[in-house]
C-alpha positions in Angstrom: 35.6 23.1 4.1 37.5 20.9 6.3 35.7 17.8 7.4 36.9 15.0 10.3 38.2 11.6 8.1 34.7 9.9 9.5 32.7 12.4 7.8 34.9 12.0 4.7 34.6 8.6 4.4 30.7 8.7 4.8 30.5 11.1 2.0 32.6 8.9 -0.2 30.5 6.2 0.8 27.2 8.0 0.1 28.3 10.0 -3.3 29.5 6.2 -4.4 26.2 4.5 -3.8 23.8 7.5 -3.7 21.8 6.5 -6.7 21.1 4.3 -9.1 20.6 5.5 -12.6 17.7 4.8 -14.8 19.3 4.7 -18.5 15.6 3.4 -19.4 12.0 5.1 -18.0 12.4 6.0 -14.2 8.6 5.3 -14.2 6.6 8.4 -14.2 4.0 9.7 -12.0 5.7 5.7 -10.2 11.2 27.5 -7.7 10.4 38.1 -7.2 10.4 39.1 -4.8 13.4 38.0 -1.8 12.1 34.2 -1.3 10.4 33.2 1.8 11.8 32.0 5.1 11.3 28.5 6.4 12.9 29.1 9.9 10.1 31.3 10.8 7.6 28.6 10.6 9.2 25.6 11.7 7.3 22.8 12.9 8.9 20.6 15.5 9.2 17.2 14.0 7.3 14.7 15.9 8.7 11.6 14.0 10.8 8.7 16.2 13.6 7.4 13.4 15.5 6.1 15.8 13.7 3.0 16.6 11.9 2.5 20.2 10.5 -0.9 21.4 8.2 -2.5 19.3 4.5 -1.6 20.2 1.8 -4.3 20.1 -1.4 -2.4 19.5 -4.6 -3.8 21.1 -7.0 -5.6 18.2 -9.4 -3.1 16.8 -13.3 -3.2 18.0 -15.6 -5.1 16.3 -11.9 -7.6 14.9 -13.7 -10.4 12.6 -10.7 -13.3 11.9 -10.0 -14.4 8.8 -10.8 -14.5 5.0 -8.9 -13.7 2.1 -7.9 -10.3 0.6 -8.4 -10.2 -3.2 -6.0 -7.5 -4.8 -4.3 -6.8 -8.1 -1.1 -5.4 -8.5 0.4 -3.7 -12.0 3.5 -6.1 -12.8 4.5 -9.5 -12.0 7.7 -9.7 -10.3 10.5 -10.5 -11.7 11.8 -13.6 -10.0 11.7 -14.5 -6.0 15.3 -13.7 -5.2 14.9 -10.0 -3.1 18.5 -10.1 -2.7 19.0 -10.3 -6.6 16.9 -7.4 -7.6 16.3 -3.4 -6.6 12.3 -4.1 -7.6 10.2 -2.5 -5.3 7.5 -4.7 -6.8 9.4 -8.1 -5.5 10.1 -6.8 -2.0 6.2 -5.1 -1.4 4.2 -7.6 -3.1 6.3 -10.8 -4.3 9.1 -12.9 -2.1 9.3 -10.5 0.1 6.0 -10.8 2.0 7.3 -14.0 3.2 10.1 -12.8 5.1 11.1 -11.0 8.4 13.9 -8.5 8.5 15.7 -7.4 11.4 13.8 -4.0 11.6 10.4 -3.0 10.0 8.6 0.0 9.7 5.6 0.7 11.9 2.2 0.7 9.9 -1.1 0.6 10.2 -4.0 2.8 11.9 -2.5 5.6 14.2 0.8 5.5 12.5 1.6 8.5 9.9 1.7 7.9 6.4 3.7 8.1 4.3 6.9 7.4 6.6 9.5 5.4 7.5 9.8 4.9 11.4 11.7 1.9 12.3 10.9 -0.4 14.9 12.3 -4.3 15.8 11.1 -7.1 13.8 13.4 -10.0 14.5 15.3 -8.0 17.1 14.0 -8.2 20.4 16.0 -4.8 21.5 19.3 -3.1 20.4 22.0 -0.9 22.2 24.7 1.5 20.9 27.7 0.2 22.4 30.1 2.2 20.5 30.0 5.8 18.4 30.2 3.0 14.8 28.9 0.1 16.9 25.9 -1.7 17.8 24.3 -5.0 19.2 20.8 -6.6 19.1 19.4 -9.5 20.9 17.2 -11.8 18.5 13.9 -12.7 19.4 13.7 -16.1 20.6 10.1 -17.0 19.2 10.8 -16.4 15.5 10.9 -19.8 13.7 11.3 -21.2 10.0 8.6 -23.4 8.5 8.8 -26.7 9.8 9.6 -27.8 6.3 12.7 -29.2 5.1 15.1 -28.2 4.7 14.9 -25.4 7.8 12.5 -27.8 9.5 11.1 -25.6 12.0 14.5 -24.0 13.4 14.6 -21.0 15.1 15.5 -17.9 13.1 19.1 -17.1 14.7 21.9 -14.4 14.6 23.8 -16.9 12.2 20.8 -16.0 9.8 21.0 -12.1 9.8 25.3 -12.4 9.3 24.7 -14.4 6.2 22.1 -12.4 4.8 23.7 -9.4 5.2 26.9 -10.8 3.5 25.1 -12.5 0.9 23.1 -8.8 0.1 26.2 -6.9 0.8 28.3 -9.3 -2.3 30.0 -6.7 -4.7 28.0 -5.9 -7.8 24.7 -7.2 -6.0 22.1 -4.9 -6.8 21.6 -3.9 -3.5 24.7 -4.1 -1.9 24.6 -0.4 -1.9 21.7 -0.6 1.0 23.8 -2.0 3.6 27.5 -0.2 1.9 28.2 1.5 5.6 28.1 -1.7 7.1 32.2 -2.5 8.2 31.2 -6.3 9.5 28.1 -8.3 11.0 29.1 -10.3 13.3 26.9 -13.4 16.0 28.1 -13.8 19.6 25.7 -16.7 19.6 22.2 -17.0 18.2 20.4 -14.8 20.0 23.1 -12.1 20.0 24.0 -9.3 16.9 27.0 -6.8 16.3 27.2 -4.3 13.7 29.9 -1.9 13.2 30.1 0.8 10.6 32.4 2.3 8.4 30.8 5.7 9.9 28.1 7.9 11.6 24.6 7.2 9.5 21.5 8.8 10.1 19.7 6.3 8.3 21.2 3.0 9.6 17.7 1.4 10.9 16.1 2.7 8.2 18.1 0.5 5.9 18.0 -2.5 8.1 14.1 -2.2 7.6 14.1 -1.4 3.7 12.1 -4.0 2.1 14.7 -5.8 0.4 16.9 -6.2 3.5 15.1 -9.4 3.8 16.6 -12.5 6.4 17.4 -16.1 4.4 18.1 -19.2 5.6 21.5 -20.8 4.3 20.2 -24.1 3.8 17.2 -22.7 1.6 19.5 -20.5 -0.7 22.3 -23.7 -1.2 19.1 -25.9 -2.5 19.9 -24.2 -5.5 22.4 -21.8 -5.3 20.2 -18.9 -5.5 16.6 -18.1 -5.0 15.2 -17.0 -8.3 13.1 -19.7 -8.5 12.7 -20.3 -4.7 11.5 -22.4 -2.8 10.5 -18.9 -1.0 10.7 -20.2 2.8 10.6 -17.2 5.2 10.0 -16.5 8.8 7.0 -13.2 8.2 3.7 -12.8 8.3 2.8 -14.8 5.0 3.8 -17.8 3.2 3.9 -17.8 -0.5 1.4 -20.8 -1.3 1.4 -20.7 -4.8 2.9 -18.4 -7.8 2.2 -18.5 -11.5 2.8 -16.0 -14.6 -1.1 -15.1 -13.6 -0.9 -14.1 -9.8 0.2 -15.3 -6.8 -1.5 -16.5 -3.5 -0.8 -16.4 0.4 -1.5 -17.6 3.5 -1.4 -16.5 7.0 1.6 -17.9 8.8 -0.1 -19.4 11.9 3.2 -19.9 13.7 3.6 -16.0 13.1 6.1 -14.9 16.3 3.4 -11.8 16.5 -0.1 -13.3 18.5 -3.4 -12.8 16.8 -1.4 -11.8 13.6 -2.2 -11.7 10.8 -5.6 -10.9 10.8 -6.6 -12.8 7.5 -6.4 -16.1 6.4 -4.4 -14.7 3.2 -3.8 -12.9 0.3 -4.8 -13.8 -3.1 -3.4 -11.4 -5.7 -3.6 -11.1 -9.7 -0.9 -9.8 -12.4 -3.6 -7.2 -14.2 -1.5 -4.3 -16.7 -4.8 -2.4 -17.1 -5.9 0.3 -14.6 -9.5 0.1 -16.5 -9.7 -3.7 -15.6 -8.2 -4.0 -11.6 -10.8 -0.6 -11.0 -13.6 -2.9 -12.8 -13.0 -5.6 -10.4 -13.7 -3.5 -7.2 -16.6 -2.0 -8.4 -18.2 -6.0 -8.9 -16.6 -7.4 -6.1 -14.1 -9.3 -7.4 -11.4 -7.2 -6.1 -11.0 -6.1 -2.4 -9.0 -3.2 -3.4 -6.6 -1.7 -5.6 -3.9 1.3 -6.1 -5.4 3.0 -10.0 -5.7 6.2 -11.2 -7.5 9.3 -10.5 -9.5 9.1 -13.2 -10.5 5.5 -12.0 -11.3 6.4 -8.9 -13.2 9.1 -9.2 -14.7 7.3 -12.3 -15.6 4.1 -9.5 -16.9 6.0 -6.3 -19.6 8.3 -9.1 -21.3 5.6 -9.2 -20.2 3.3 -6.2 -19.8 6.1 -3.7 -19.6 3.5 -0.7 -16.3 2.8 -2.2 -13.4 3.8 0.1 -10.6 5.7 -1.0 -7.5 7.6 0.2 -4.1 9.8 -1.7 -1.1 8.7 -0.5 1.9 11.0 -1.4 4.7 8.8 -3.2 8.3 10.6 -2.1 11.3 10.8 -4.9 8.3 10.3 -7.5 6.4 13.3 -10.1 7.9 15.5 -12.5 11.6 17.1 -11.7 12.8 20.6 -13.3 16.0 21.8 -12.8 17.8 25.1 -14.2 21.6 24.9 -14.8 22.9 27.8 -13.0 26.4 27.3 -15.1 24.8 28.4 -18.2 23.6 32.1 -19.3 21.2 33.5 -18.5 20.4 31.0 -16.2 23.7 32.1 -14.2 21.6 35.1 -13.0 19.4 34.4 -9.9 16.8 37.0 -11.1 16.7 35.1 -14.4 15.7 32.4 -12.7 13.7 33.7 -10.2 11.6 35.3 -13.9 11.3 32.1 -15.2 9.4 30.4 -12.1 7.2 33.5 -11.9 6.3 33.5 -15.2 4.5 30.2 -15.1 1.1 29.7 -13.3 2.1 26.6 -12.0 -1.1 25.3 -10.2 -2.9 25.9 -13.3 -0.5 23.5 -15.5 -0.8 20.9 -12.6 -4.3 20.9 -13.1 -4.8 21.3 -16.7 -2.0 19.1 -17.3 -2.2 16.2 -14.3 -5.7 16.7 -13.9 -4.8 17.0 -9.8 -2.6 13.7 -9.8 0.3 15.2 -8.3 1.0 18.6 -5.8 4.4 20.3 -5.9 7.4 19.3 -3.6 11.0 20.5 -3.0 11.5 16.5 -4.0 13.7 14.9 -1.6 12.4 11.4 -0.5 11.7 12.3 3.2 11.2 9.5 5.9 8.6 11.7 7.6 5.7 13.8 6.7 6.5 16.0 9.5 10.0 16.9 7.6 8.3 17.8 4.6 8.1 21.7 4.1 4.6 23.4 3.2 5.4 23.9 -0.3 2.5 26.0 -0.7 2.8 28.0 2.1 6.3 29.0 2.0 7.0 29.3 -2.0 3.5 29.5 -3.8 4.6 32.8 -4.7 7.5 32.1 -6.5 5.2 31.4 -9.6 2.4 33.1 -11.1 3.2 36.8 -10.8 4.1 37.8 -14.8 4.5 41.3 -13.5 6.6 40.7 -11.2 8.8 38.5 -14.0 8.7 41.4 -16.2 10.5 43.9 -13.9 13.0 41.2 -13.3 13.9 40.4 -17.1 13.6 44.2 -17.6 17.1 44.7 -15.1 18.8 41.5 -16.4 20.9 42.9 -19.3 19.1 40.0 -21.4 20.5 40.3 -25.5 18.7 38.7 -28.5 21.2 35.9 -28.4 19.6 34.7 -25.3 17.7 31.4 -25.6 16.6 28.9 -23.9 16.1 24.9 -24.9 14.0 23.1 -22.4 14.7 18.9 -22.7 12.2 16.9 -21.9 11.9 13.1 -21.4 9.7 11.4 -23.1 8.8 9.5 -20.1 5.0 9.8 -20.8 1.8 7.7 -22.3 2.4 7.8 -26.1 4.0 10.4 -28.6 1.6 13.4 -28.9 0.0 12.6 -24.9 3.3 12.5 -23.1 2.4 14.7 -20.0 5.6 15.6 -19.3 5.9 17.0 -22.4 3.0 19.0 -22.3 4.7 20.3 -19.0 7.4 21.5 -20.9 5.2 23.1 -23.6 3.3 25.1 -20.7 6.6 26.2 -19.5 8.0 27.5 -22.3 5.0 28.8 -23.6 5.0 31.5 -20.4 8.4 32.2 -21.2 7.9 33.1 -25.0 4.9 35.3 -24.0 7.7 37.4 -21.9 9.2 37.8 -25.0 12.0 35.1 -23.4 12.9 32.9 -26.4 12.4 29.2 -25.9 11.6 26.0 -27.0 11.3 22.2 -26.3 13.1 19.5 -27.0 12.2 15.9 -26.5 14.4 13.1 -26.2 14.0 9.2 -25.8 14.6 8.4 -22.0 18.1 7.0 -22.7 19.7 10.2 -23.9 17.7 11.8 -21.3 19.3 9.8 -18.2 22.9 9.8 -20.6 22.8 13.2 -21.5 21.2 15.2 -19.6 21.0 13.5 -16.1 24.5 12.8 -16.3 25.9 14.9 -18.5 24.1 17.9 -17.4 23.8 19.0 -21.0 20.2 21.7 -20.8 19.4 24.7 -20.6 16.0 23.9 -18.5 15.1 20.1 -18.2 11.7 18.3 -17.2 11.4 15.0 -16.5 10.7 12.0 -14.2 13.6 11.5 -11.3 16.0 8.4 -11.3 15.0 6.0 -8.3 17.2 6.9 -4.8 18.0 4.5 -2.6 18.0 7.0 0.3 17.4 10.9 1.8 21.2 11.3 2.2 21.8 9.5 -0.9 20.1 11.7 -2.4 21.1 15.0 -1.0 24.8 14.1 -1.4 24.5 13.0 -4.8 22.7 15.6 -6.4 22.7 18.3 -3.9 26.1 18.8 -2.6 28.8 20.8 -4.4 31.1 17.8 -4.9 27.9 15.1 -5.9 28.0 13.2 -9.0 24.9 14.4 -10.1 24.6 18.2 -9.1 24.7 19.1 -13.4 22.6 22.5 -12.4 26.0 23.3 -10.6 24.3 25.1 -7.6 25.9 25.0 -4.3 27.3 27.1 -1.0 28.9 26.0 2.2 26.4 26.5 4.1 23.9 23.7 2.0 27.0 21.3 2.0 27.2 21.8 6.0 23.7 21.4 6.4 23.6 18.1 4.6 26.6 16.8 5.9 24.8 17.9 9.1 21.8 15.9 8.8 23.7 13.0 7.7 25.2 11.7 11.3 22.3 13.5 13.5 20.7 10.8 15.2 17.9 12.9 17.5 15.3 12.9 15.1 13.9 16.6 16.1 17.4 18.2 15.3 17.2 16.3 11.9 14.2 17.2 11.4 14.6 20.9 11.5 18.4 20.8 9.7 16.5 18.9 6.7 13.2 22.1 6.8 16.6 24.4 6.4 17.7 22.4 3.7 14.9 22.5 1.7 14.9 26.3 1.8 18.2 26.6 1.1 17.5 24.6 -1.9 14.1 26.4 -2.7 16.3 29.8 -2.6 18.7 29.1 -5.1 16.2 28.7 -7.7 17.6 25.4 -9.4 15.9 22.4 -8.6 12.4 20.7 -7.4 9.1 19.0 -8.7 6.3 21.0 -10.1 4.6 17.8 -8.8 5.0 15.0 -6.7 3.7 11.9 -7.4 0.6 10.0 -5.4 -1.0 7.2 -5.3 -4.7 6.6 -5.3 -6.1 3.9 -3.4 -9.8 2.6 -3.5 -11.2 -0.4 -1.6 -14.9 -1.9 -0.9 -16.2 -1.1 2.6 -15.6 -4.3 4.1 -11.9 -4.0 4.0 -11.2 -2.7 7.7 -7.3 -0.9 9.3 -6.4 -0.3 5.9 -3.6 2.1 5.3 -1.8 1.3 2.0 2.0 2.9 2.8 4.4 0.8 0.8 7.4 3.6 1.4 10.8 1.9 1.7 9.5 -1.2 -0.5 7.5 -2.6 2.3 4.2 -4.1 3.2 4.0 -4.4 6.5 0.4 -2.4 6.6 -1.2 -5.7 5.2 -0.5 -7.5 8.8 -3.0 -5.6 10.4 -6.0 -5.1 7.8 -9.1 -7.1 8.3 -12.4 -7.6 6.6 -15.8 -7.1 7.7 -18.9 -9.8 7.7 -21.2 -8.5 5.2 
């Protein structure tokens, strides 16, 4: 199909950056009858992507100032240098709590989560002055630390250029976030332009991504880089102290947002063991803590005044994909059989024990975008009948087998879940008298292999990391992405994501991307048999808590308080 040389650039753009493989553990849990519709049951989108003045939300009733939140988090970050690394642990809960960024995502009570809404942070307001250009005016009550060697400047235009260049540096690990950028440019200090190479979708949503974090000059040339720091940054916190044990923060009183942040700071522990952080909220030690089901439920038995909360976890879970280029698998009623021959809710609970739900498995800025999975395409699994009469019409010859490669992404040899997810599966196809069988591999020749080479039959495992929806969609989804290995594709998918790509009203998006995902549920290739979530329990005194870290960002901690006991 024939494209304008915009929209061919963009593609180029997003197909060269969409995603960036894992050759080691992408972190774990981190599709008859004619298929179901989505266009019947469309729900208007009520997200706001494109970013609308910043709201200051009235304090909450009964607001008590102050005190210090006691958390633990999994891993120790690597360094302090966000620029210098794509962890989503050193933007959320290391460095990167220190700083401001031009945009941020809105959090906190009344705000829908997960999602990914941009708003200003050091921008005071923005304008489209141009179809690839735009220009913000800085907020003039942002200031550094008055500590050398930024000694209390104000946070200028100057600041955002050389942070963007200094991310954007070829080969820097997240360069590819700000790739459609074409040059940031200061009028003066308090005024921004941006032009792009072309038309994004997702252009404020990158600006707010978590490690699209705003440096001073004179902090970065103390020593050339910031691995080590000194961390100086303009947000809501300011790293106090950091050790190989935990890491401590306090409020920044000269925050440019009044009354904010509620609490006098943050004092945070490296603990590996889910046993041990759920331990230390059930005593008191802890404030609160992301664990696992089983430690939840485990904690509120016998603490039930614990709080707690699921938060769906976008681009994470289990993936399965069928190579359509392969036989059987070429045939749509094959695959349509081998879905229906699986019980899938049962092997989510048997297996996952309810940790995860099922997804298409794109990494969706909105809840509102997200198609009812079980609504629409619960009955594309579970009906061995109705798989029968389908493998009965398929011409199927003894020679037809199927491998199923697995990841071994999981605990330990022998309780690998995603293994066991593999088992179920082919299990219900053997008892159709559809030959199969699993094969596991390390996670290198899994990512090698298999992700990139697109060398399976049927594969299960846990998804690479994507740095974005349209990343995403381009790279693995459209007929000419790196990554499509199950070799599915029409027109009318690749139109519909080139679509979404440069649609800027957010209900129109919102409604191409529902198509999408039933375009992609139809052809029977791709999608996660579960989703990954996070589990979240905290003591009762912990008040506004809503723990959404999507786009690598903590922004929710700003507004959470605690209550006098």
């Amino acid at each position: 199909m024939t494209h304008s040389a915009r929209t061919r650039g963009y593609i180029a753009l997003l197909i060269a950056f969409s995603l960036q493989i894992a050759l080691l553990a992408c972190g774990g849990p981190g599709a008859p009858t004619p298929l179901p519709t989505a266009t019947a049951s469309l729900v208007t989108p009520t997200a706001t992507p494109v970013p609308a003045p910043t709201a200051t939300p009235a304090p909450p009733a009964g607001l008590s100032r102050g005190g210090i939140l006691r958390f633990a988090i999994k891993e120790a970050p690597p360094h302090q240098d966000v620029h210098q690394s794509v962890s989503n642990v050193l933007a959320t809960w290391g460095a990167g709590i220190a700083y401001s960024r031009l945009f941020r995502y809105q959090a906190g009570p009344g705000v829908p989560a997960p999602s990914r809404i941009p708003e200003c942070d050091l921008c005071e307001s923005w304008k489209q002055t141009g179809p690839l250009e735009f220009e913000f005016k800085m907020r003039e009550d942002a200031f550094w630390p008055d500590v050398a060697p930024v000694n209390g400047r104000r946070v200028t235009a100057q600041d955002v250029v050389f942070s963007y260049q200094r991310q954007m540096k070829p080969g820097w690990p997240n360069a590819e976030i700000l790739a459609n950028i074409q040059e940031v440019a200061a009028f003066d200090e308090t005024r921004l332009r941006i032009r792009l190479h072309a038309p994004d979708a997702e252009f404020f949503e990158r600006l707010a991504d978590g490690h699209s974090v705003v440096v001073a000059e004179e902090v970065v040339q103390l020593n050339g880089n910031l691995f080590n720091g000194p961390t100086i940054g303009s947000g809501p916190w300011v790293l106090e102290e950091t050790s190989t044990a935990g890491a401590t923060f306090e409020a920044n009183r000269d925050y440019y947002e009044a009354g904010l942040p509620y609490l006098d700071g943050l004092s945070m522990q490296f603990i590996a063991q889910d046993s041990t952080r759920a331990a230390g909220v059930r005593s008191g030690i802890l404030d609160m803590d992301q664990s696992t089901l089983e430690e939840v439920k485990s904690a509120t038995d016998r603490f039930p005044e614990l709080q707690t909360l699921t938060m769906t976890r976008p681009g994470t879970g289990v993936e399965l994909a069928l190579n359509t280029s392969r036989r059987p698998l070429d045939a749509l009623a094959v695959r349509q059989a081998v879905l229906l021959a699986w019980d899938l809710e049962a092997a989510l609970t048997d297996i996952w024990g309810g940790e995860l739900e099922p997804s298409v498995g794109l990494n969706l800025p909105h809840p509102d975008w997200t198609a009812d999975f079980d609504g629409l395409y619960a009955d594309m699994f579970g009906d061995t009948d109705a798989a029968n009469r389908l493998l009965n019409g398929a011409g199927l010859t003894p020679s037809d087998r199927l491998t199923i490669i697995v990841g071994e992404f999981g605990e330990a040899q022998g309780s690998d879940r995603f293994a066991q997810t593999a088992e179920s599966l082919a299990g219900a196809l053997n008892s159709l008298g559809l030959a199969a069988e699993v094969v596991r591999v390390t996670t290198r020749l899994f990512a090698e292999n298999v992700w990139i080479g697109g060398d399976y039959d049927i594969f299960v495992g846990a998804p690479p990391p994507v740095s974005s929806l349209s990343g995403q969609l381009f790279g693995v989804y459209h007929s000419e992405g790196p990554w499509n290995t199950t070799g599915f594709s029409t027109p009318e998918l690749d139109a519909l994501i080139e679509q979404q790509a440069v649609e800027n009203d957010p209900v129109e998006r919102g409604r191409l991307l529902l198509q999408i995902q039933d375009a992609i549920m139809s052809g029977v290739h791709r999608f996660y048999p579960g989703t990954g979530v996070a589990q979240w329990m905290w003591r009762p005194t912990v008040q506004g808590l809503v723990p959404d870290t999507s786009g690598a960002s903590s922004d929710f901690l700003r507004r959470v308080w605690l209550k006098r006991e």
